[in-house]
FINU-384358 format. One record per residue (C-alpha): residue in one letter; residue number from 0; x negated, y negated, z. Coordinates in steps of 0.5 Angstrom, whole numbers, plus 500, padded with zeros to 3 digits. Example, Ala and Ser with C-alpha at 12.3 -4.5 7.8 and 13.67 -1.06 7.14 Angstrom:
<recs>
REC_type_seq_c1_c2_c3
REC_a_0_475_509_516 $
REC_s_1_473_502_514 $
</recs>
This chain:
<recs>
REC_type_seq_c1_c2_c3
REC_x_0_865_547_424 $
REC_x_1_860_544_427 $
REC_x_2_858_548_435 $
REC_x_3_860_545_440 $
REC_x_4_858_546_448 $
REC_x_5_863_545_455 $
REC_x_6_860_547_461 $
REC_x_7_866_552_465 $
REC_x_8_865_555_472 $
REC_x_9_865_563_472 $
REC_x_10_872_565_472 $
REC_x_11_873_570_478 $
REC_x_12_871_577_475 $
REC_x_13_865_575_474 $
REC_x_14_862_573_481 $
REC_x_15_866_574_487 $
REC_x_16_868_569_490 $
REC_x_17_863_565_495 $
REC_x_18_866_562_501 $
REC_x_19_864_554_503 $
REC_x_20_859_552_507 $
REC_x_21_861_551_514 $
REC_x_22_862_544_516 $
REC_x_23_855_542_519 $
REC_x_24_856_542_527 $
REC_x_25_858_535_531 $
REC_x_26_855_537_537 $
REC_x_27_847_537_535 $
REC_x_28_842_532_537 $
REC_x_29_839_527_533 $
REC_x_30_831_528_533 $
REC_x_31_827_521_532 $
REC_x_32_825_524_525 $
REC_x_33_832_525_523 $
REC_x_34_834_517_525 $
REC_x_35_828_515_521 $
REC_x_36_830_520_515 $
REC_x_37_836_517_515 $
REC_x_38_834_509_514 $
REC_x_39_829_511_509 $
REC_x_40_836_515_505 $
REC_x_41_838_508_505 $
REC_x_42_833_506_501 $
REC_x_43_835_512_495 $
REC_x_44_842_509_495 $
REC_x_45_839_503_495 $
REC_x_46_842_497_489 $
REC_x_47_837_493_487 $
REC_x_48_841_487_482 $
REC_x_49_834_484_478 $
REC_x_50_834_477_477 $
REC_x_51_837_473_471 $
REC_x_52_833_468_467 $
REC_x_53_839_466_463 $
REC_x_54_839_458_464 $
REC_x_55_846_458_466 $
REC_x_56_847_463_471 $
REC_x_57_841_459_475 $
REC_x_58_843_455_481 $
REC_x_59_841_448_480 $
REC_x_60_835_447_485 $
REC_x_61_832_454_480 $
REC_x_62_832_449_474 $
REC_x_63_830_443_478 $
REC_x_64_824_448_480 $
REC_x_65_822_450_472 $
REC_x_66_823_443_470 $
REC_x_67_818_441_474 $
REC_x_68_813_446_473 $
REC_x_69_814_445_466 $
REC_x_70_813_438_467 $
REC_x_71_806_440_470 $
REC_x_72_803_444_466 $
REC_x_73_805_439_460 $
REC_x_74_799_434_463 $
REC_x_75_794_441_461 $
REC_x_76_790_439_455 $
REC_x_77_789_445_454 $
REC_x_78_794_450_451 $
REC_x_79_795_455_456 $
REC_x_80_798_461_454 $
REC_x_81_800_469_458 $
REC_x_82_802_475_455 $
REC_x_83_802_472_449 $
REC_x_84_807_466_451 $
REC_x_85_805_460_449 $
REC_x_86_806_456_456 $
REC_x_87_805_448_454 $
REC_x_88_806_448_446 $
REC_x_89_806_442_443 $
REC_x_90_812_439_443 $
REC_x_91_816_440_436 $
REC_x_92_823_441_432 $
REC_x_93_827_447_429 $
REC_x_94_829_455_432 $
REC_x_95_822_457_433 $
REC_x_96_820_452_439 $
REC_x_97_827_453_442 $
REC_x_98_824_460_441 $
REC_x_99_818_459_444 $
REC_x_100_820_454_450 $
REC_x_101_826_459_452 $
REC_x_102_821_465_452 $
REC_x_103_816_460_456 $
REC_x_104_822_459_461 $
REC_x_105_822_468_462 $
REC_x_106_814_468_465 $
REC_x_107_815_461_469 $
REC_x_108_820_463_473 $
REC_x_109_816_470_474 $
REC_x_110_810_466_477 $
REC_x_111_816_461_481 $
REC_x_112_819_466_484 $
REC_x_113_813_470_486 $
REC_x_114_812_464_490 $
REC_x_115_818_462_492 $
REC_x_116_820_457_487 $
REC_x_117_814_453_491 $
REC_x_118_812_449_485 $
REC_x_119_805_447_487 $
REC_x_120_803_454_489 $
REC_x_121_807_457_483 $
REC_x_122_803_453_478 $
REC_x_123_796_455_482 $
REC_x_124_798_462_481 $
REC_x_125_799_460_474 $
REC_x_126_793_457_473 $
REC_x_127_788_463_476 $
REC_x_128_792_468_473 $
REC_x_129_790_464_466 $
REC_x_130_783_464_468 $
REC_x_131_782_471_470 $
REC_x_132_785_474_464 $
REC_x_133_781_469_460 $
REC_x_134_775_472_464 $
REC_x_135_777_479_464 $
REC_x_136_779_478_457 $
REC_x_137_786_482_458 $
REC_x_138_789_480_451 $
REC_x_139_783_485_447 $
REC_x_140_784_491_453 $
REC_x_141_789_495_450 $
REC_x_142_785_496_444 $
REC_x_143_780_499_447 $
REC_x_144_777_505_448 $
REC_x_145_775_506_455 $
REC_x_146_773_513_455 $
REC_x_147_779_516_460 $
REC_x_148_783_520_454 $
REC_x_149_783_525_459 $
REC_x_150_787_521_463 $
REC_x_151_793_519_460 $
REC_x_152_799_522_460 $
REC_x_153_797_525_467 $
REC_x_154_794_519_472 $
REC_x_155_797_514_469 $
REC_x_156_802_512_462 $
REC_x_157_807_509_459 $
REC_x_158_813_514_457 $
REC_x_159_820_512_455 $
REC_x_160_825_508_458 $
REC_x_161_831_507_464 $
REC_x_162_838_507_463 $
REC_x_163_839_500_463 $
REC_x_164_832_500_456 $
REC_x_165_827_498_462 $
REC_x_166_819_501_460 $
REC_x_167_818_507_465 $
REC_x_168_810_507_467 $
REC_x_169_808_514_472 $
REC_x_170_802_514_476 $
REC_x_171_800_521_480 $
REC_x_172_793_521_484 $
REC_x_173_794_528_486 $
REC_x_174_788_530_481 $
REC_x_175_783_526_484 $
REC_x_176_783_532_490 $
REC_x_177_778_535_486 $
REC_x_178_772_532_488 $
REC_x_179_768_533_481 $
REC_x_180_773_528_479 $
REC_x_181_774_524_483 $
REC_x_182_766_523_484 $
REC_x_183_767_522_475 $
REC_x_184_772_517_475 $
REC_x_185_770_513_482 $
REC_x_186_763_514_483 $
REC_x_187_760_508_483 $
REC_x_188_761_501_482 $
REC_x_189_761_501_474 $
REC_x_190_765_506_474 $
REC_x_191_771_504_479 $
REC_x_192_771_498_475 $
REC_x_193_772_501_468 $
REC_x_194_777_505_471 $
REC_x_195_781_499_474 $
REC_x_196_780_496_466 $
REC_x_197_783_502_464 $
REC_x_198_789_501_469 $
REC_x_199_791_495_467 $
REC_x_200_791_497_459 $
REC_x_201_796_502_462 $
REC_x_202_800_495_464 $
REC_x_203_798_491_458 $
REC_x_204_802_496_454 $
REC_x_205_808_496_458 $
REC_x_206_808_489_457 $
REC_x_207_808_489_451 $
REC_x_208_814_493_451 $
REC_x_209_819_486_454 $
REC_x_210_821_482_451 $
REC_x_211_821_477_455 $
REC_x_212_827_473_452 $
REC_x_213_833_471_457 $
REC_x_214_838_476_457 $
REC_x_215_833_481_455 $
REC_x_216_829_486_458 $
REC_x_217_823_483_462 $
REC_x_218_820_487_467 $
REC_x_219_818_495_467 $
REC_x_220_820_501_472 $
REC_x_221_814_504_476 $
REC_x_222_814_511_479 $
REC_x_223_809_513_484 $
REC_x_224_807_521_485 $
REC_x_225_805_522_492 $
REC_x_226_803_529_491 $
REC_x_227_796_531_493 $
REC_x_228_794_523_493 $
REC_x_229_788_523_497 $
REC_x_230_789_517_501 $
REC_x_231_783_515_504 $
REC_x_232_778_517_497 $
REC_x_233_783_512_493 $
REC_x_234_784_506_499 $
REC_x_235_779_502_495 $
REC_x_236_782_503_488 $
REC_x_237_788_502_491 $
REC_x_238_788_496_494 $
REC_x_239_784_493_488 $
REC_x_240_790_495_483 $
REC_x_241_795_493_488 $
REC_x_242_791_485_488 $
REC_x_243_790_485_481 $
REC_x_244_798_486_479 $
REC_x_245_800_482_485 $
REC_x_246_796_476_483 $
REC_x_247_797_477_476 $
REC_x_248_803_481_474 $
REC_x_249_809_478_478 $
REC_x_250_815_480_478 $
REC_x_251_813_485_473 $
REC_x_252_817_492_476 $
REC_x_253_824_491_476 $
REC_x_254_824_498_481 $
REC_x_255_819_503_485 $
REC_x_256_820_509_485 $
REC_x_257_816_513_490 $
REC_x_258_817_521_489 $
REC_x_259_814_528_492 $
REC_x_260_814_523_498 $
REC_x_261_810_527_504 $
REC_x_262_814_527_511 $
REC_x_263_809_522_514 $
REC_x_264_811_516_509 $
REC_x_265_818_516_510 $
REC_x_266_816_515_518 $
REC_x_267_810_509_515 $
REC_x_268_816_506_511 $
REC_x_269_821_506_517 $
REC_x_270_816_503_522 $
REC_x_271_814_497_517 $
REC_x_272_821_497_514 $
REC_x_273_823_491_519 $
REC_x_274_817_487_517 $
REC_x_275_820_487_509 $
REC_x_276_826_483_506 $
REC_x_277_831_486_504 $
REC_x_278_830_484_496 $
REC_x_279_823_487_497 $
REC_x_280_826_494_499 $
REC_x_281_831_494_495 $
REC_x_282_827_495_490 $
REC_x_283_824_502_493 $
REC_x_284_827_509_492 $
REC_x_285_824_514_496 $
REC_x_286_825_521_494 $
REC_x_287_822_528_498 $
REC_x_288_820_535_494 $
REC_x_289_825_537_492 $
REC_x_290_829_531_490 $
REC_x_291_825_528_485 $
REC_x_292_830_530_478 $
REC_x_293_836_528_482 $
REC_x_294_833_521_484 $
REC_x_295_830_521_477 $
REC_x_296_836_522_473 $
REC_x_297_840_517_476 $
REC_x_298_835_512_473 $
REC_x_299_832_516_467 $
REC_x_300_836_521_463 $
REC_x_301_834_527_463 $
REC_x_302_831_528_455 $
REC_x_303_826_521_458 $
REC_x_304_824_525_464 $
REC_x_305_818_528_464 $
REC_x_306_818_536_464 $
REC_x_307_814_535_470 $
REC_x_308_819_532_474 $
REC_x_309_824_536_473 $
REC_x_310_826_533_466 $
REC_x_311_826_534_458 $
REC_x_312_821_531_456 $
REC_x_313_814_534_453 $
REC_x_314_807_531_451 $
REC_x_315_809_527_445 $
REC_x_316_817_527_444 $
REC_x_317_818_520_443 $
REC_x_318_813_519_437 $
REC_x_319_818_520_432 $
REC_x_320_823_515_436 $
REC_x_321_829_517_442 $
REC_x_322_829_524_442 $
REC_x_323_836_527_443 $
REC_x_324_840_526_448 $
REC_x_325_842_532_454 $
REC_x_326_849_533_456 $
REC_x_327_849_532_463 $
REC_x_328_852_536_469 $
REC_x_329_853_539_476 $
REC_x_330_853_546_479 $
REC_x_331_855_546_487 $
REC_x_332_853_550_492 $
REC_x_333_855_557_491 $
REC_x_334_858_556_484 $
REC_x_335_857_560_477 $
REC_x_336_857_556_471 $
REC_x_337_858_558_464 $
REC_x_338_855_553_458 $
REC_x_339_859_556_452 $
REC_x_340_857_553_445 $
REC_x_341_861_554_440 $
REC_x_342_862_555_432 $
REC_x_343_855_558_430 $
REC_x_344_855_561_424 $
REC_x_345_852_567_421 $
REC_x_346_845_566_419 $
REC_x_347_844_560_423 $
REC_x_348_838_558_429 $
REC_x_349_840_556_435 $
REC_x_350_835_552_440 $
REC_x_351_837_549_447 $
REC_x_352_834_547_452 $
REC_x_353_836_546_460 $
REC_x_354_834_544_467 $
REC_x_355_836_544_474 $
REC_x_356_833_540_480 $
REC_x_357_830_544_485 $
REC_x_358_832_550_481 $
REC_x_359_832_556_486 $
REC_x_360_839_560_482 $
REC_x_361_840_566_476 $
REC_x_362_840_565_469 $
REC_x_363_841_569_463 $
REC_x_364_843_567_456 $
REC_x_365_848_571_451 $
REC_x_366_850_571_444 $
REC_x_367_858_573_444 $
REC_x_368_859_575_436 $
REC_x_369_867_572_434 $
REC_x_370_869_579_431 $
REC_x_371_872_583_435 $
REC_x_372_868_590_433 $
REC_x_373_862_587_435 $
REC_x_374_858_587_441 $
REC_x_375_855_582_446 $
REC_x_376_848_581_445 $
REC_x_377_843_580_451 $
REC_x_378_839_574_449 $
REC_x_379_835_573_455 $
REC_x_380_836_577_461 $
REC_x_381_839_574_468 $
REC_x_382_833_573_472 $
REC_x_383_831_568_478 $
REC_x_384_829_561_476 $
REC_x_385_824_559_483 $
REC_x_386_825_553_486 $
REC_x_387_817_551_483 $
REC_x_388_819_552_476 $
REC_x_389_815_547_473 $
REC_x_390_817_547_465 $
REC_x_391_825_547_463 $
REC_x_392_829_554_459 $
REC_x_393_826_553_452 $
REC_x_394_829_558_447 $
REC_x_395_831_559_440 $
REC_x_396_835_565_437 $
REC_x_397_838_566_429 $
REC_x_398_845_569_430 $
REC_x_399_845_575_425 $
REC_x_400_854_574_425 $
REC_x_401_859_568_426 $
REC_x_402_860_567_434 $
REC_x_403_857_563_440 $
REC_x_404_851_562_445 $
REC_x_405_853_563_453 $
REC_x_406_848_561_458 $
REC_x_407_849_562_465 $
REC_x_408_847_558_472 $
REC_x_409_849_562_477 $
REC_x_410_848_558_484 $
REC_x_411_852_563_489 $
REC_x_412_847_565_492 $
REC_x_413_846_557_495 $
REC_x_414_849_551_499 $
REC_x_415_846_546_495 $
REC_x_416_849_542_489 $
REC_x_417_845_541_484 $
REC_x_418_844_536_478 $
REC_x_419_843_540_471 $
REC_x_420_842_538_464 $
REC_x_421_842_542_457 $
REC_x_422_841_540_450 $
REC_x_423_842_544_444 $
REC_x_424_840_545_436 $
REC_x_425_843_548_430 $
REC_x_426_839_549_423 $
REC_x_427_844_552_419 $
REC_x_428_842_558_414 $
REC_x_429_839_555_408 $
REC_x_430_843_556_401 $
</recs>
C-alpha cells in the first residue's frame, strides 16, 4: 500500500483547548501609519489581469495600431530583429511565417503599449532598443562569463516559475551593506558597467524562458528583497538598471513583488500612490517581515520558493526538472495540527520536508508502529521553531517495522494563522 498523509487537528486530549482570540476593539483610534498601512494592503490583494495578445480578444483600434507599426517597420531595408524575433521578414508562404509573423505581433504589441498604442513613438522606442542591443551586443551576453559567480543565486537569478508557468526572477541588494563588497562590485565606472552587463544577463536568460507566442507565456515574475538594501550606495546602479529595462525591456514583468519591505516604504508608496495609474499599481504586491511566504505562496508554490523566503526550494532542485509537489495547508491561531503519513513498510526510509511562514510554534516528529505491542518512537523531540528560522524541517528516518510518521505544529501558543507546507519521500526497502 502506498503511504499517504492528511493533515488533522489534534483531538482534545492532546492539547487543551485554547480559547479564540477576542475580537479586536471598536472603539481604537486609527494612527496615520495605520491608514497608510491600510492602502498599501490593497495593494496585497491587488489582481492584476495581463494583457491578451491573442488577435481576437483585441479591440479594433489595438489592431488598427499593430497594422500600422507593422506597416512602418516594413519600409526598413534592413532586418530588424529583438530577442531573436524576426521584426520585418521578408514576406513568404507556409506555417512558418504564419509563425514568425504571429510571434512578431507578441513583441510589437510590447513596445505599443509601452507607448500607449501611440504608433510613432512605439516604432521610435523600437528602433533605439534595436540599436542599443546591437551596440551592447545583448544577443552574445548570456553566454558570457562575467566573473560574478558569487552573485548568482544571491543578488540577482533566475529560479522557477509562478502558478500561472510565469519565469520568477529574484534580486535582493542587501549584500552590498558590506562595504568590501560594495566597493568590489561598484567601485568604479568599469566596474559598475560589468555588473550592469551582467544584470542584463539575468534578464536576457529569463527572456528566453517565453515563449513569445499569443496565448503563451510572454512576461516574467519579479521579486525584489528590500532587506538591508543600502538605498543611497545602490542609487546609481538602481536608476541605471531601472533605464536600462524600461527603455529596452517593456512590458516584460507581468507582476512585482516587493518583499521585507521596511515600514518607510509603505508610507513612500502611499504618498506616490496617486500619481500611479491604477494598471501600474496593480501590478505591485507588497509584503512586510513576516509576511513573505504567505504573499509568496499565493503566487509561487512552495516547492519553487526558495528556502530562504520561506519555501522549499534549495540550490539546485529544479536541475533535473519540477521537483515534487508540496501539500499545502493552513494552522490557525491557537491550533494543534497532526500531519499522519500512513502505510510505511518495514524496512523503508521515510524524508519529508516541511515549512511554516513565520514559524514561531512547536514541532516534533514521531513513528507510531502498527502493531499493537509495539512502542512509539521519538523521532525528533518537540522543540520551538523561532519566527527567524531560516531553513525548512529536512529529515529522514528507516522504519524498522510497518507503521506511520507523525508530525506535529502546534501553534496554541499564537493568535495568528499561519500558511504551511510539507512534502514527503518513500524508498522502499530493497528485495
Amino acid at each position: 500500500m502506498s503511504p499517504t498523509a492528511t493533515p488533522s487537528p489534534a483531538p482534545a486530549a492532546a492539547a487543551p483547548k485554547s480559547q479564540p482570540p477576542p475580537p479586536p476593539s471598536s472603539g481604537a483610534k486609527r494612527s496615520l501609519m495605520s491608514s497608510l498601512m491600510e492602502a498599501t494592503a490593497l495593494l496585497r490583494s491587488s489582481s492584476f489581469k495581463e494583457d491578451s495578445y491573442v488577435a481576437s480578444a483585441l479591440p479594433a483600434s489595438d489592431l488598427r495600431a499593430l497594422a500600422d507599426l507593422r506597416a512602418l517597420l516594413s519600409t526598413h531595408p534592413d532586418p530588424i530583429s529583438i530577442w531573436g524575433v524576426p521584426l520585418n521578414p521578408t514576406p513568404g508562404c507556409g506555417e512558418e511565417d504564419a509563425a514568425a509573423d504571429e510571434r512578431a505581433d507578441v513583441v510589437l504589441l510590447k513596445f505599443l503599449r509601452a507607448r500607449d498604442f501611440r504608433v510613432r513613438d512605439a516604432h521610435a522606442m523600437l528602433l533605439r532598443c534595436a540599436a542599443w542591443r546591437a551596440e551592447f551586443r545583448a544577443d552574445a551576453v548570456v553566454d558570457e562569463d562575467l566573473g560574478f559567480k558569487d552573485l548568482e543565486g544571491v543578488v540577482a537569478y533566475m529560479h522557477g516559475w509562478d502558478r500561472e508557468g510565469h519565469p520568477v526572477c529574484y534580486n535582493a541588494y542587501g549584500v552590498f551593506k558590506d562595504r568590501d563588497m560594495y566597493d568590489r562590485v561598484f567601485g568604479d565606472g568599469e566596474r559598475l558597467a560589468r555588473f550592469l552587463r551582467w544584470r542584463v544577463q539575468v534578464m536576457e536568460r529569463g527572456v528566453r524562458a517565453l515563449h513569445l507566442r499569443p496565448g503563451g507565456v510572454n512576461a516574467i515574475i519579479q521579486v525584489t528583497d528590500l532587506k538591508d538594501m543600502p538605498k543611497r550606495e545602490l542609487r546609481a546602479a538602481s536608476n541605471q538598471i531601472l533605464s536600462l529595462f524600461q527603455d529596452n525591456y517593456p512590458e516584460m514583468v507581468a507582476r512585482k513583488v516587493f518583499i521585507n519591505v521596511p515600514w518607510y516604504f509603505s508610507v513612500l508608496f502611499a504618498m506616490i500612490s496617486p500619481f500611479l495609474t491604477e494598471r501600474t499599481k496593480s501590478k505591485f504586491v507588497i509584503a512586510r517581515e513576516g509576511n513573505v511566504a504567505e504573499t509568496l505562496f499565493k503566487f509561487i508554490r512552495p516547492e519553487l520558493v526558495p528556502v530562504q523566503y520561506g519555501g522549499l526550494s534549495r540550490t539546485g532542485d529544479l536541475e533535473n526538472g519540477p521537483p515534487k509537489p508540496a501539500s499545502e495547508f493552513t494552522i490557525k491561531g491557537g491550533e494543534k495540527v497532526f500531519l499522519e503519513i500512513d502505510g510505511i513498510e518495514a524496512g523503508a526510509t521515510i524524508t519529508w520536508d516541511l515549512v511554516v511562514g513565520g514559524w514561531d510554534l512547536e514541532y516534533g516528529a514521531e513513528y507510531v508502529p502498527a502493531a499493537e505491542d509495539s512502542y512509539t518512537l521519538c523521532v525528533e523531540r518537540t522543540r520551538k521553531v523561532p519566527a527567524a528560522a531560516d531553513e525548512p524541517v529536512h529529515n529522514a528516518f528507516t522504519a524498522r517495522e510497518a507503521g506511520k510518521m507523525v508530525l506535529s505544529i502546534d501553534n496554541s501558543g499564537s493568535r495568528k494563522r499561519k500558511v504551511a507546507a510539507y512534502r514527503y519521500f518513500v524508498r522502499k526497502p530493497s528485495a
